[in-house]
Each structure stands twice: as C-alpha cells, then as structure tokens.
N, C-alpha and C positions, 0 to 999 in steps of 0.2 A: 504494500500500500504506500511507502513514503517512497518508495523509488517513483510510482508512478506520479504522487504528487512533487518529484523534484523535476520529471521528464514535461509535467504539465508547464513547472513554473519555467526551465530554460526556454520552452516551447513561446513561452507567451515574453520572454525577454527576447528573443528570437523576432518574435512577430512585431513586440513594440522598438527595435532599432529601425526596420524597414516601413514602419509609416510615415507616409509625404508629412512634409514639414504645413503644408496645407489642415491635415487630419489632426494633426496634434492634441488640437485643443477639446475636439470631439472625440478624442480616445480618452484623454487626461476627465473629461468629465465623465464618461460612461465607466472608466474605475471608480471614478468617486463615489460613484454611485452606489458599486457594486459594494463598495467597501464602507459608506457613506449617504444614505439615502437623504437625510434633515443636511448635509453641507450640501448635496447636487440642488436641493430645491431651495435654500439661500442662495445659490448662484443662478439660478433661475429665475428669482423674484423678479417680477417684472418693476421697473422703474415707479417710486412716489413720486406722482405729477402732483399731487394736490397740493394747494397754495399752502403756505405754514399762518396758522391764528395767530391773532395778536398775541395769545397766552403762550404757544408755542415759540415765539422770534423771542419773547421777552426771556423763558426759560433759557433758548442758544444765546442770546446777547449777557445773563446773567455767568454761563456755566464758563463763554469766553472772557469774563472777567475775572475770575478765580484766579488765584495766585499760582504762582510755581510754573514749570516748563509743558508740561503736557508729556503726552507719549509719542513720538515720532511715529509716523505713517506705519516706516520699515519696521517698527519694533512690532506693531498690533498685527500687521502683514504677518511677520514671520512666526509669532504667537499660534497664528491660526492656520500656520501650514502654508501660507499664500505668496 
C-alpha cells in the first residue's frame, strides 16, 4: 500500500513539472481544494462591491489611526500560505 501511494505521489510530481505555465494557477487551486475546500472558496469569493456605511468608513478611518506599525502585507500573505 505505501509503495503504491509513493508511485501515486512521484506520478502526480511528474505531472505537476509538465503543466503550461498558462494552467498553473488552475492546478494550484484545484489542490487547494482537494487539500482545502473553506481556502478554494475564500479564493473564490466573488469581489465586495457594496459601498462601505458611514459606520463602516468610521470603524477603517478609527482602526487606521491606532498606534504602532501594523502587519506588512508579506507577513499576513505568508501567514496564510499565500
């Protein structure tokens, strides 16, 4: 049994060097998925068009005045695997 899941895994490192640089992103998510169903469908969220409320802007214009440096972009990115 673990011989054939190590021939599955070289099989499938095999198959992920030879995808077009095109497919990438469409293989990179359909792992995700398989691995990760709740991250494929945050990456899928479809965009918040909706306008932000006055109570809403005040909350971002409050939380952007808060002391100290914040987290760098790269840091939360890499946090989350991204």
């Amino acid at each position: 049994m673990a011989e054939v899941q190590i021939s599955q895994r070289r099989e499938l490192h095999w198959l992920l060097d030879r995808i077009s640089e095109r497919d990438l992103s469409r293989a990179r998510d359909f792992l995700r998925e398989l691995v990760d169903p709740v991250a494929l469908s945050l990456l899928n969220a479809p965009f918040d068009d909706e306008p932000e409320s006055p109570a809403e802007r005040a909350a971002v214009d409050t939380a952007r005045r808060e002391p100290g440096e914040g987290t760098p972009h790269e840091d939360v990115l890499r946090e989350f695997g991204l």
